[in-house]
N, C-alpha and C positions, 0 to 999 in steps of 0.2 A: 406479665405474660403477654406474648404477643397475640397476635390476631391469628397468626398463623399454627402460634403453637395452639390455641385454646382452640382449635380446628382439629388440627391431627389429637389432640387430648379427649374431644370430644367424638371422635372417631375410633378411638382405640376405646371407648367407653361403650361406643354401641357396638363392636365387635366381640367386647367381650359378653355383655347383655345376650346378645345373639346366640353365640357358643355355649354358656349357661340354658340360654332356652332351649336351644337342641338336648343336651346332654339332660335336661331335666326331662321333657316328653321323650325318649329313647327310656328313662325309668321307669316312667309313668306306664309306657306301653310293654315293657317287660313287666313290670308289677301286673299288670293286668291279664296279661298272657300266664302268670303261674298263677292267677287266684282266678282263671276262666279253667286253669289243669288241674284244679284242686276241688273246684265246686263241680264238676263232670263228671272226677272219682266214680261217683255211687248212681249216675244217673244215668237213664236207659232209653232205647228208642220205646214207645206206646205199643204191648203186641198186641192190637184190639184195633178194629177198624170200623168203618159206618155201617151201623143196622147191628153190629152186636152186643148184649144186653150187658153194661156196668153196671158197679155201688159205686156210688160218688160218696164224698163226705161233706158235712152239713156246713161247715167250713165256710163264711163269707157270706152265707146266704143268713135273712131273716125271715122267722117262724111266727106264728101267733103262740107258743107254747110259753107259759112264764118262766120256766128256767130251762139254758142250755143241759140241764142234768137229765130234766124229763121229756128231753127233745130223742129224736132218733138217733143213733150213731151214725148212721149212714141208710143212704137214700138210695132202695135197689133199681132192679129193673124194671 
């Protein structure tokens, strides 16, 4: 192989590299676009705003209580 060809061979290598990586982020970002349309389904704007009174749930938070059984279900207003 020549100098020339192992040039243009190694040019046609990264053009293709390139083309693959386009066409793989175009998947990537359609994949993501139907599973940001699919996890939205069910989810809603907050109808609650500052100053008025929620239940939160205990969820994340730690308690001094010894089991989450005999903890509160939720934490009101």
């Amino acid at each position: 192989m020549t100098r020339e060809e192992a040039q243009a061979y190694a040019k046609r290598r990264q053009e293709a590299v390139q083309l693959a990586t386009k066409i793989a982020k175009g998947g990537i970002a359609q994949s993501q676009r139907h599973q940001a349309t699919q996890a939205n389904k069910k989810r809603r704007e907050p109808d609650f705003g500052v100053g008025d009174l929620v239940y939160i749930t205990p969820k994340g938070f730690t308690t001094n209580r010894p089991s989450a059984k005999l903890d509160q279900q939720a934490y009101g207003p």
